[in-house]
C-alpha positions as CSV (number, residue, x, y, z in Angstrom):
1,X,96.7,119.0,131.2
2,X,98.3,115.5,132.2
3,X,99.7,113.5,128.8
4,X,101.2,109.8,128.7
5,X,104.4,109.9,127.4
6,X,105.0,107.2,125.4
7,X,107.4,106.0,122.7
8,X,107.0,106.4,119.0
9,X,107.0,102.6,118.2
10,X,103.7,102.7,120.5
11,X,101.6,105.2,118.8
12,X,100.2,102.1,116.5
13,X,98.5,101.0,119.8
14,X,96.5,103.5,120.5
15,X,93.2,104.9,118.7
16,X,93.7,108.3,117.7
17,X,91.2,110.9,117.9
18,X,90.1,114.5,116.9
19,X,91.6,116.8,119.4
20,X,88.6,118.9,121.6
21,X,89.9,121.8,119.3
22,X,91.6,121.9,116.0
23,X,94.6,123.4,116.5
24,X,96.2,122.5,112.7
25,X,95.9,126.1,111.5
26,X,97.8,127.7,114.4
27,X,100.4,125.2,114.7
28,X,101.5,126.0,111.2
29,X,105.1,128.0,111.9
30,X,105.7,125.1,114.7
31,X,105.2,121.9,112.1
32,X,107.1,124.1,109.8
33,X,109.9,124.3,112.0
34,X,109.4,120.9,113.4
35,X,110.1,119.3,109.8
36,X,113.4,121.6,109.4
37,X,114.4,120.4,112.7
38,X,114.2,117.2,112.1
39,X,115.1,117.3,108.3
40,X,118.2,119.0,108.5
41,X,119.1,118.8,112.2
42,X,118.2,115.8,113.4
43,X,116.7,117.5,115.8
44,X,113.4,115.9,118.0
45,X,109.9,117.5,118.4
46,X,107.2,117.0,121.6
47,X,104.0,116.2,120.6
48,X,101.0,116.2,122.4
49,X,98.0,114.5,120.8
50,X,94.4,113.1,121.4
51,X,93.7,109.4,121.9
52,X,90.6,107.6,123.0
53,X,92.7,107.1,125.9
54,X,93.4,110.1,126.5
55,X,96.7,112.7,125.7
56,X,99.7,111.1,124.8
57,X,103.2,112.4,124.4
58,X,106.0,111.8,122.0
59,X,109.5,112.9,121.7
60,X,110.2,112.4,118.1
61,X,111.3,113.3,114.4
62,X,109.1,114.9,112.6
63,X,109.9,114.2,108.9
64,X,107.2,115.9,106.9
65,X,103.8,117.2,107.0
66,X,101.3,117.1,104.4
67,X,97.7,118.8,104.8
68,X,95.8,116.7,107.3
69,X,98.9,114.6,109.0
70,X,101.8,114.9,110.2
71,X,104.8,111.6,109.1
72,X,107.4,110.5,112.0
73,X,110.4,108.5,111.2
74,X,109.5,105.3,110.7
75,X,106.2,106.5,108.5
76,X,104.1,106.6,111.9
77,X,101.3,108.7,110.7
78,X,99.5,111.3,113.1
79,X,96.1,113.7,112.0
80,X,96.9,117.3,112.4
81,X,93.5,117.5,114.0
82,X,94.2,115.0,116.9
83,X,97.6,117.4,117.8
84,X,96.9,119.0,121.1
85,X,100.3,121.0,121.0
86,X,103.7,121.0,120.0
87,X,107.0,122.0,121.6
88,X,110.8,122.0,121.0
């Protein structure tokens, strides 16, 4: 799979979509981890997720996640269903 990396600023420019598969229920441990990295390390996440466009990637803070989405710093919002896959 080829992704776009792209900024976190630039995520607002792009129409995100519902990922192929819903991957939310696996990826729990990860956006667990992801928010504790970010929280208390300051630590950045990869994030690969769905666009009309196509996959995108962002290196980024994760600072919490609630149910359905995921917030960056910066209260960029992202659906847990659109994530494609996450890495440290």
């Amino acid at each position: 799979m080829t992704s776009k990396m792209i900024q976190k600023e630039e995520i607002e420019n792009y129409l995100i979509v519902p990922a192929a598969e819903d991957k939310s229920a696996s990826l729990c441990k990860e956006l667990e981890y992801a928010v504790r990295l970010g929280n208390e390390y300051k630590g950045k996440t990869i994030i690969t997720f769905q666009s009309s466009e196509g996959p995108l990637t962002v290196e980024t803070t994760v600072w919490s996640v609630t149910e359905r989405n995921i917030q960056l710093k910066g209260g960029i919002i992202i659906p847990l269903s659109s994530i494609i896959m996450i890495s440290f």
